[in-house]
N, C-alpha and C positions, 0 to 999 in steps of 0.2 A: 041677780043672784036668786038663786030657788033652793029648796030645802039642802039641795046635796051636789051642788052645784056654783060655780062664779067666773062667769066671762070679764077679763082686764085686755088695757092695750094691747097687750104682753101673750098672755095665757088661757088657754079654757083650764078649769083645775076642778077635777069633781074628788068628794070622798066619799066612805064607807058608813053602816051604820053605826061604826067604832070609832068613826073621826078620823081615820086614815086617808090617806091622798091616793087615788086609786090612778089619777090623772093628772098629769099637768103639760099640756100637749103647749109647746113651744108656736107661735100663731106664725113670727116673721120667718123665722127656718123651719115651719112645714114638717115637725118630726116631733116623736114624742120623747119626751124630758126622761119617764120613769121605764122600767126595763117589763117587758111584756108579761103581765100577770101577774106584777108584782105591787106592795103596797108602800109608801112612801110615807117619812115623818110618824114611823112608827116607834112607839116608844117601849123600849124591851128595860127587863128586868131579871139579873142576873142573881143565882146565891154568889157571893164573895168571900171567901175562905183562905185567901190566901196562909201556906205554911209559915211563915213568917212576915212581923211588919204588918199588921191588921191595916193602920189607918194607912201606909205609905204603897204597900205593893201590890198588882194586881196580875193573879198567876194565869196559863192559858187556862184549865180547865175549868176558869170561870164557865167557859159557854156549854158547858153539859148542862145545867138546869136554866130554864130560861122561861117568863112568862112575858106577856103580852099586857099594858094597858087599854085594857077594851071596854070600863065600864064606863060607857057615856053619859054624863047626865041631862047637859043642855050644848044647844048650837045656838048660839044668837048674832046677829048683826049688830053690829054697835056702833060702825059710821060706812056713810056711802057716800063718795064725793069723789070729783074730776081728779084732788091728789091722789087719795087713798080709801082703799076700805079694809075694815078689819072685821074677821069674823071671830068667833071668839067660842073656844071649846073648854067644856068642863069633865073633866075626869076624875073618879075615884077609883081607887085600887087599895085593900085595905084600909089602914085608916089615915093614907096619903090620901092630898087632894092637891090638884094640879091643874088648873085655870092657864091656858096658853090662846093667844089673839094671835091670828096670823093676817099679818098687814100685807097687801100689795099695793103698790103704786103705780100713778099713770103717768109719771117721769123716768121710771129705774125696771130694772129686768129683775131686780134684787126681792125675794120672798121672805122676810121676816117672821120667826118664831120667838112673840115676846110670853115668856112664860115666867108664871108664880106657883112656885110650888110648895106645900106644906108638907114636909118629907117628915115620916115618921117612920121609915125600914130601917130594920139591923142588918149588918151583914147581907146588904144587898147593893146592885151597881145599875143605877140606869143609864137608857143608853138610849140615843136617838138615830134610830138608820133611814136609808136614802137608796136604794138600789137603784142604779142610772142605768140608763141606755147606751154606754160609753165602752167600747173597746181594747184596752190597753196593757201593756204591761209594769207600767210605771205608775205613782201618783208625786204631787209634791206638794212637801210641807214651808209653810212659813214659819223662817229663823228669824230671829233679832240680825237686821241690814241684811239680806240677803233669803232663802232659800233652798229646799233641800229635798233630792227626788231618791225614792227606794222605791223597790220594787211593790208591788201588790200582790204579790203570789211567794207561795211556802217551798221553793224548789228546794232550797236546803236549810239546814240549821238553824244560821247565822241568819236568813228572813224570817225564819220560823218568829225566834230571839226577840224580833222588833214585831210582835203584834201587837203592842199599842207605840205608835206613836208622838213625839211631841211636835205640835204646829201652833204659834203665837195666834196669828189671828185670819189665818184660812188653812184649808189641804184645797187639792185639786184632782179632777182626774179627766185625762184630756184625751182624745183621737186625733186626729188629723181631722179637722175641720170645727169642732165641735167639742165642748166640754161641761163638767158641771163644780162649781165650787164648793163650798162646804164653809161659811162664815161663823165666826164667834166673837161677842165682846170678852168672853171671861173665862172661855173651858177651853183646856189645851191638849187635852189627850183625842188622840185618834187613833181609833183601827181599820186602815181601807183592805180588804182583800176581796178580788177580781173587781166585779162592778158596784160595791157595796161600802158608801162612806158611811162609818158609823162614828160618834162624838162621845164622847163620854161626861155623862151631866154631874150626878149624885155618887156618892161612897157611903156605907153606912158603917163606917168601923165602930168595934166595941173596946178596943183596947189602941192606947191608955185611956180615952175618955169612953163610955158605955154608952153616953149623950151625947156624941160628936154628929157633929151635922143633924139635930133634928130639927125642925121649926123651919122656917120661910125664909125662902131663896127666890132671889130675882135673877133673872139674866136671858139674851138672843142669841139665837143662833139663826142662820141663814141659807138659804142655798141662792147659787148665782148661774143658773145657763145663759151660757155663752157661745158666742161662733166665736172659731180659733178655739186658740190653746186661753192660758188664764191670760199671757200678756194682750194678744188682742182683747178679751173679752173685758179690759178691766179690771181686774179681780183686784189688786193692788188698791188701786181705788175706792172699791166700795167696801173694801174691808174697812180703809181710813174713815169713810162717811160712817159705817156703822158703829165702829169702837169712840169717834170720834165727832158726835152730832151737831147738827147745828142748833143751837140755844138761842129763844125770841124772848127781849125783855122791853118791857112799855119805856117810851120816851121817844124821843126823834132823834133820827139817826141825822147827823149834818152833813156827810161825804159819805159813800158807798161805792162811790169808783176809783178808789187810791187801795194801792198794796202794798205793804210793810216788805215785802218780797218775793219775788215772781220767778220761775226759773223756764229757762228756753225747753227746755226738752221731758214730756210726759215720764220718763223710765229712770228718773231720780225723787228723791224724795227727801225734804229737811225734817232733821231727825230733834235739832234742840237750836232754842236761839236763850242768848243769855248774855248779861253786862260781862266784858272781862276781869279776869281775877285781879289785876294791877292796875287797870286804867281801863278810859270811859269808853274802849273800843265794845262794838260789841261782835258774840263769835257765833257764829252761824256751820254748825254741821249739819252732813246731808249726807246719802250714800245713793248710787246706783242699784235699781233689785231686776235688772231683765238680762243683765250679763250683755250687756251690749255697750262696748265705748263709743268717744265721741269727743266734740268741744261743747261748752255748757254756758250759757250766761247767766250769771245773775245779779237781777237787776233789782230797783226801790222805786216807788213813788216820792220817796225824800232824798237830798242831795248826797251819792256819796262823794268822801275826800279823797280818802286813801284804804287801800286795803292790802295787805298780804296772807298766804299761808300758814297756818298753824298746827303743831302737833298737840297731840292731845293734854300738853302740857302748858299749853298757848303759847309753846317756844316759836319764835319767828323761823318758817323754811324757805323764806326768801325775802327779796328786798321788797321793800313797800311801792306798790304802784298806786298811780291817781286816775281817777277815770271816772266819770258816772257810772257804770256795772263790771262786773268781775266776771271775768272769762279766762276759763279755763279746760284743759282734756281731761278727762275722766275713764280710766279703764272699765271692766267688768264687774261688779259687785265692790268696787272701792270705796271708805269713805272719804273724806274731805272735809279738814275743817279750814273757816277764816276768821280775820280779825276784820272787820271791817269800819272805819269809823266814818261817823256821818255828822254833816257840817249841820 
């Protein structure tokens, strides 16, 4: 790393003397991440006025006044190592102060923005954008089980309508070979239009509370380039790893190679495991999120007895079978629960 500069596995990524990403040139696919001339993981700040609903709604003509976070105070390196390094920028803008680390890694494509901000605006909306190098006419959002693509452009009304979107814990916006994700642990609003994901951080409503939202907020956002669309590139995945970390606690660990539950096929995911409401089975729901059917195993490192089908009422939908793992077909975006009990 150098003052405005950092070479990773993954990335060259240079920024500005505002803390902006001016670069982030993709190393394995040879092409650049951000869209020509343009500046990335800039943090915009909007007046918010909506006509009704202060703290709830957010109208279009928010983006007529709009400033820029550009007062930089410090850049500093805070770790450098074969996992990871994190750089770490400090911002003021009024009398907000906004401390964000951006971590990369030498195992993951995944760019991390862990940020802590001391928000003291009224009536204002920040906002973090990402203009990509990405061609398309579509993006898609992440729903609860499943997935949800709308257009990126205002051809008529009804797109117009949806300029912010909801997405749980990624958007996407993809070409034909090539895409860039858009990660969150905690902020669900987006607005993607053409090549430009932007996330929605801060609200400063004055009504009913005057003092809503002011003081210190934690939370990540991320971006993910990828080759393919989001199914190849993982996006699915490292949205789980991000919203969902791994925790290191002192002691010794006595097995590391046994798995409570393992499932054949990458394009499902277990959504809840839990004791049954009537007896000691336990029930294991999952859903498909790539829209692609199939037959599915799943299996344990402990002995199963018996298992069947369940509705979300843990009513039995079929007769109990016995087997060490449970195989089953699976359509597109379905979920599936089971009773499973183990000996």
């Amino acid at each position: 790393m150098n003052q405005n500069s950092l070479t990773t596995p993954f990335y060259e990524i240079a920024w500005n003397h505002a803390g902006q990403l001016t670069q982030i040139y993709d190393v394995s696919e040879k092409r650049e991440v951000l869209a020509e001339g343009s500046r990335a993981n800039v943090l915009q700040i909007f007046e918010d006025k909506p006509l009704a609903h202060d703290a709830w709604d957010i109208d279009l003509f928010y983006q007529e006044k709009m400033q820029e976070v550009t007062e930089l105070i410090s850049i500093e390196l805070i770790e450098c190592g074969s996992i990871r390094t994190i750089v770490q920028f400090n911002w003021s803008f009024n009398q907000t102060k906004i401390k964000q680390q951006m971590i990369v890694y030498g195992h993951s494509k995944r760019i991390d923005f862990k940020t802590h901000i001391d928000w003291q605006e009224r009536r204002k909306l920040l906002k973090a954008a990402f203009p990509v190098d990405v061609r398309t006419t579509d993006a898609t959002y992440d729903i609860q089980y499943g997935n949800v693509m709308r257009p990126n452009h205002w051809n008529t009304s009804w797109d117009m309508a949806r300029f912010e979107s909801v997405g749980h814990q990624w958007a996407d916006l993809s070409e034909t070979g090539y895409g860039v994700s858009l990660l969150n642990d905690c902020k669900y609003g987006y607005d993607i239009k053409g090549n430009v994901l932007r996330l929605s951080l801060l609200k400063g409503a004055m009504y009913p509370d005057p003092t809503a939202d002011c003081g210190d907020h934690e939370f990540t956002y991320s971006i993910l380039p990828h080759k393919g669309d989001w199914r190849e590139g993982g996006t699915v995945r490292e949205a789980w790893f991000l919203n969902n970390p791994l925790l290191v606690h002192k002691g010794q660990l006595s097995d590391c190679s046994q798995s409570f539950l393992s499932l054949s096929s990458q394009n499902l995911h277990i959504d809840a495991i839990k004791k049954a409401e009537e007896n000691d089975m336990v029930i294991v729901r999952l859903h498909e999120f790539e829209g692609r059917r199939g037959e599915v195993t799943l299996s344990s490192d402990w002995k199963i007895e018996e298992w069947h089908e369940v509705n979300l009422l843990e009513e039995p939908l079929s007769e109990a079978k016995r087997g060490s793992s449970v195989t089953f077909k699976i359509k597109p975006y379905e979920i599936k629960t089971f009773a499973i009990r183990f000996t």
